[in-house]
DSSP file (Angstrom, degrees, kcal/mol; ACC not computed):
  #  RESIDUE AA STRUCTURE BP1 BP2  ACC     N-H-->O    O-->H-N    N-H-->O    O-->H-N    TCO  KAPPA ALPHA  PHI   PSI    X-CA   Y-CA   Z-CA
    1    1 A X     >        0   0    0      0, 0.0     4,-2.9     0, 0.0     3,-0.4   0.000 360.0 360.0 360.0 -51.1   91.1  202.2   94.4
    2    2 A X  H  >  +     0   0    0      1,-0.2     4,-3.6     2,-0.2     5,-0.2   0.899 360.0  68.0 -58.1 -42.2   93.0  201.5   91.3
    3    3 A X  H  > S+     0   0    0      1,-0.2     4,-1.1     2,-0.1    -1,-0.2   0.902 103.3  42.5 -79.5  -9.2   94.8  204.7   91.7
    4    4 A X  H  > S+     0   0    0     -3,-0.4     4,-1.5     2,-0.1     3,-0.3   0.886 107.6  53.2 -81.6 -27.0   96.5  203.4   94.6
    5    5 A X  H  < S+     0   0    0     -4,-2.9     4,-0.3     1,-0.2    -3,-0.1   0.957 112.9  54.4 -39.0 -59.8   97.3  200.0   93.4
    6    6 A X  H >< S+     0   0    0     -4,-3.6     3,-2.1     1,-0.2    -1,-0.2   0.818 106.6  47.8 -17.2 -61.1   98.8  202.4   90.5
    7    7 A X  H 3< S+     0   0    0     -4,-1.1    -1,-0.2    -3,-0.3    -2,-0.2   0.983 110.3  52.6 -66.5 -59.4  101.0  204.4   93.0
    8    8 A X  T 3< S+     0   0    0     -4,-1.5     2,-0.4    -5,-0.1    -1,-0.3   0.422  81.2 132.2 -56.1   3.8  102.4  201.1   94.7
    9    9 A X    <   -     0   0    0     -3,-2.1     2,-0.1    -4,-0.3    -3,-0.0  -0.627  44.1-153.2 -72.9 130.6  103.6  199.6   91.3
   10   10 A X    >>  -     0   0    0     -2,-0.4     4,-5.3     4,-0.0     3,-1.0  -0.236  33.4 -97.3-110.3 135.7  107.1  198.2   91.3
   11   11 A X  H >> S+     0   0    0      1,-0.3     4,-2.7     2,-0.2     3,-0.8   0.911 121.9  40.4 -33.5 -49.5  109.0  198.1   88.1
   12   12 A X  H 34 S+     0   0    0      1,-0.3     4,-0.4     2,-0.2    -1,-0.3   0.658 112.2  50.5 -92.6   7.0  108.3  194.6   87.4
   13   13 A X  H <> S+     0   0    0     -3,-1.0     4,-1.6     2,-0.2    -1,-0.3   0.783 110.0  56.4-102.8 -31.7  105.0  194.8   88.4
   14   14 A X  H XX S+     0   0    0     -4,-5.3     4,-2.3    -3,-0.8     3,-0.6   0.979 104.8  52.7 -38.3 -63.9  105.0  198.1   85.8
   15   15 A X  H 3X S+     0   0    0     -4,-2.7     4,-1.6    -5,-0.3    -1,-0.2   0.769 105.5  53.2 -64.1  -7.3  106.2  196.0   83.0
   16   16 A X  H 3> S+     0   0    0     -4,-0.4     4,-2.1    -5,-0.2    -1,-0.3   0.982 110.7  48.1 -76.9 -43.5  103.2  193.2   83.5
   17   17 A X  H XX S+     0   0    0     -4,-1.6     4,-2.3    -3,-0.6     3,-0.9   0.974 113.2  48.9 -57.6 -60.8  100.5  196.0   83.4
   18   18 A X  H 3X S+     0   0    0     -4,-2.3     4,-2.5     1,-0.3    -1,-0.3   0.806 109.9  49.5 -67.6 -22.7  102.0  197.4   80.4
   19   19 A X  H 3X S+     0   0    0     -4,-1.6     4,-1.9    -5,-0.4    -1,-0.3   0.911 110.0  51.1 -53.4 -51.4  102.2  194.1   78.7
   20   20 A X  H <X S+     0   0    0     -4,-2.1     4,-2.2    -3,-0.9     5,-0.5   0.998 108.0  49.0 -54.3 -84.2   98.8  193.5   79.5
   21   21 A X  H  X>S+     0   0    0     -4,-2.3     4,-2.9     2,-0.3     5,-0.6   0.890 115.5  52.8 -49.9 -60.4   97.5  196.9   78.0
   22   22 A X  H >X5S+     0   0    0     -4,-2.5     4,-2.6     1,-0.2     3,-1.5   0.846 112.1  39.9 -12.8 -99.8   99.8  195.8   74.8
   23   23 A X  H 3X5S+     0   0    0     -4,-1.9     4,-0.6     1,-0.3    -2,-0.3   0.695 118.2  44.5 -28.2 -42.1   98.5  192.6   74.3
   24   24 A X  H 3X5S+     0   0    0     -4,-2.2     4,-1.1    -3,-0.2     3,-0.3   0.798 116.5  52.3 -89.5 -29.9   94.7  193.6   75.0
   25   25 A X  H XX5S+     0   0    0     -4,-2.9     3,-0.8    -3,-1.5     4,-0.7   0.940 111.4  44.9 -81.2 -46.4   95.5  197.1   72.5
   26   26 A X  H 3<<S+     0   0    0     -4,-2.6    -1,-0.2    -5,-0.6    -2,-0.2   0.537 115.2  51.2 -97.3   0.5   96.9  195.0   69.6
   27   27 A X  H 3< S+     0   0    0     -4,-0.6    -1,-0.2    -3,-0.3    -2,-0.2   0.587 110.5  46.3 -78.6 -22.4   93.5  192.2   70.1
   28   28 A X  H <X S+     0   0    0     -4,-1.1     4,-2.0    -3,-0.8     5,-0.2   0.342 110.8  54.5-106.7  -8.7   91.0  194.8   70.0
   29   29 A X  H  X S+     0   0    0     -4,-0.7     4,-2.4     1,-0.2     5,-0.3   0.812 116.8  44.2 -86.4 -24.7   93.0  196.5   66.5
   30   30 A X  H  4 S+     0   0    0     -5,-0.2     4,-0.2     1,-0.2    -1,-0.2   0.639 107.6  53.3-110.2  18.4   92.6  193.3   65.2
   31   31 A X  H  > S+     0   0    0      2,-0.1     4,-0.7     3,-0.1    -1,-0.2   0.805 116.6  39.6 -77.3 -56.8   89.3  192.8   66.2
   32   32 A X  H >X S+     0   0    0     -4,-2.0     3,-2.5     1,-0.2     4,-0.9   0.941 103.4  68.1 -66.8 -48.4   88.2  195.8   64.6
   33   33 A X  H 3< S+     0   0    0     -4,-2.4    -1,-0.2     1,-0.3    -3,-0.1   0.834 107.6  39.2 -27.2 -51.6   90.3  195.3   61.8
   34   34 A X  H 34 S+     0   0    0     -5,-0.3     3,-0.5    -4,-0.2    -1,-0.3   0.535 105.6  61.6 -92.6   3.1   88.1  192.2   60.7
   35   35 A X  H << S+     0   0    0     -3,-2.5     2,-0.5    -4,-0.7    -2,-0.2   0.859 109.6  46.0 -86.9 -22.1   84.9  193.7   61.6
   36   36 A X  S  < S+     0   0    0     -4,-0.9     2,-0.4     2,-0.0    -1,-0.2  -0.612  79.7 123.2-105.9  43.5   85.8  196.6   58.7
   37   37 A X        -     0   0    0     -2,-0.5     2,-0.0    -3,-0.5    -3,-0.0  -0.984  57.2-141.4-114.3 136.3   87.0  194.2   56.1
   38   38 A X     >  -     0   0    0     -2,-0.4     4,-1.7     4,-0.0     5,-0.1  -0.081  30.6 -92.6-107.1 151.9   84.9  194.8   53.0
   39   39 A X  H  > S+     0   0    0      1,-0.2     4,-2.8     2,-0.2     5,-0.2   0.874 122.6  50.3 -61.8 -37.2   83.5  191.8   50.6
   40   40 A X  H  > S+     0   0    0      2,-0.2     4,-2.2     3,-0.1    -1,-0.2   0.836 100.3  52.7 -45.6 -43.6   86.7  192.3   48.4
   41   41 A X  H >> S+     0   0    0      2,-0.2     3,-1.6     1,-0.1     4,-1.4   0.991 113.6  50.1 -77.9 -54.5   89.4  192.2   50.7
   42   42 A X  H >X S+     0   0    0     -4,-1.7     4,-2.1     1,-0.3     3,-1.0   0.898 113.3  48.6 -34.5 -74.2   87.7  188.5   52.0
   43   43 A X  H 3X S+     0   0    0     -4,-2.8     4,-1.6     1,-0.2    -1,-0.3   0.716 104.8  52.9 -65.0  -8.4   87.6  187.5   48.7
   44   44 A X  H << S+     0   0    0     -4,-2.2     4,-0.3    -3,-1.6    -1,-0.2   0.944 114.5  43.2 -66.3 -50.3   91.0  188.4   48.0
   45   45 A X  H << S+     0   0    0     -4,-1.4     3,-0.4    -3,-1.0    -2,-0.2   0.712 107.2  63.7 -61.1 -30.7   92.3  186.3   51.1
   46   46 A X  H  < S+     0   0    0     -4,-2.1    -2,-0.2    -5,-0.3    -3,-0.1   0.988 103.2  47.2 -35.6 -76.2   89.9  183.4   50.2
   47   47 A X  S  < S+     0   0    0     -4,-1.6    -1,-0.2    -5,-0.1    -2,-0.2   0.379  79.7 114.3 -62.4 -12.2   91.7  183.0   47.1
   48   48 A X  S    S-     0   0    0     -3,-0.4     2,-0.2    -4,-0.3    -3,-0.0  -0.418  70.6-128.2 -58.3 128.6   95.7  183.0   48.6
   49   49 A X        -     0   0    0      2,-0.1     4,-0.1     1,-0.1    -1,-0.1  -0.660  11.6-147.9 -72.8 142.1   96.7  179.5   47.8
   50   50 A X  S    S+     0   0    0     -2,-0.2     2,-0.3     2,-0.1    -1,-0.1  -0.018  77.1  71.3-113.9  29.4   98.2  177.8   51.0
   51   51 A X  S    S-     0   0    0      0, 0.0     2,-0.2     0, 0.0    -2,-0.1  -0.820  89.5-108.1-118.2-174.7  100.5  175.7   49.0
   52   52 A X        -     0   0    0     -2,-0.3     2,-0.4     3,-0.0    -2,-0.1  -0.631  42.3-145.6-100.3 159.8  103.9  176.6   46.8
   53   53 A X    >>  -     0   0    0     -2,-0.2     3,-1.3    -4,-0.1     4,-0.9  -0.919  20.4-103.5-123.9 155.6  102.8  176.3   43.3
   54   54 A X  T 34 S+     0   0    0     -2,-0.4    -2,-0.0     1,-0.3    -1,-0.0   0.573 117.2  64.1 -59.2  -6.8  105.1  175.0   40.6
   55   55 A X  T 34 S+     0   0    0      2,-0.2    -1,-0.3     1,-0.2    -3,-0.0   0.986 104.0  46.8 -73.2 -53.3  105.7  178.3   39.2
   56   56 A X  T <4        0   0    0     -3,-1.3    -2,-0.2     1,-0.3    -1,-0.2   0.685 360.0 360.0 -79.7 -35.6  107.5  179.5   42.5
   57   57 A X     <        0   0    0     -4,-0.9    -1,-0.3     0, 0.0    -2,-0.2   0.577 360.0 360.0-103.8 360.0  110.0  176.7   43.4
Protein backbone atom coordinates (compact mmCIF):
# COMPACT_ATOMS: atom_id res chain seq x y z
CA UNK A 1 0.00 0.00 0.00
CA UNK A 2 2.71 2.48 0.78
CA UNK A 3 4.42 1.48 -2.33
CA UNK A 4 1.85 2.91 -4.34
CA UNK A 5 1.30 6.11 -2.44
CA UNK A 6 5.27 6.10 -3.15
CA UNK A 7 4.80 5.64 -7.04
CA UNK A 8 2.05 8.57 -7.22
CA UNK A 9 4.36 11.14 -5.41
CA UNK A 10 4.62 14.52 -7.03
CA UNK A 11 7.66 16.65 -6.59
CA UNK A 12 6.24 18.64 -3.93
CA UNK A 13 4.71 16.07 -2.35
CA UNK A 14 8.47 14.31 -2.66
CA UNK A 15 10.05 17.20 -0.85
CA UNK A 16 7.45 16.92 2.26
CA UNK A 17 8.29 13.13 2.72
CA UNK A 18 11.88 13.92 2.58
CA UNK A 19 11.65 16.61 4.99
CA UNK A 20 9.81 14.52 7.28
CA UNK A 21 12.42 11.57 7.13
CA UNK A 22 15.09 14.57 7.80
CA UNK A 23 13.56 15.97 10.67
CA UNK A 24 12.55 12.54 12.33
CA UNK A 25 16.57 11.16 11.29
CA UNK A 26 18.22 14.22 12.99
CA UNK A 27 15.58 13.71 16.41
CA UNK A 28 16.35 10.19 16.83
CA UNK A 29 20.62 11.12 16.43
CA UNK A 30 19.90 13.35 19.04
CA UNK A 31 17.94 11.18 21.02
CA UNK A 32 20.56 8.67 21.01
CA UNK A 33 23.19 11.08 21.35
CA UNK A 34 21.94 11.88 24.99
CA UNK A 35 21.13 8.43 25.92
CA UNK A 36 25.21 7.74 25.30
CA UNK A 37 26.42 10.74 27.18
CA UNK A 38 28.77 9.52 29.89
CA UNK A 39 28.91 11.12 33.65
CA UNK A 40 31.72 13.49 32.38
CA UNK A 41 30.47 14.93 29.42
CA UNK A 42 27.12 15.97 31.78
CA UNK A 43 29.29 17.29 34.11
CA UNK A 44 31.22 19.19 31.73
CA UNK A 45 27.84 20.92 30.31
CA UNK A 46 26.56 21.40 33.88
CA UNK A 47 29.35 23.62 34.53
CA UNK A 48 29.14 26.10 31.03
CA UNK A 49 28.26 29.37 32.61
CA UNK A 50 25.14 30.84 30.83
CA UNK A 51 26.34 34.30 31.41
CA UNK A 52 29.47 36.58 29.81
CA UNK A 53 31.86 36.77 32.50
CA UNK A 54 34.02 39.80 33.12
CA UNK A 55 36.98 38.22 31.70
CA UNK A 56 35.36 37.99 28.13
CA UNK A 57 33.85 41.43 27.47
Amino acid sequence: MFKQHLAGVTGYDAYLIFSLLIFLLFFIAVAVRLWFFDKKEINYLKNIPLEKSDIEQ
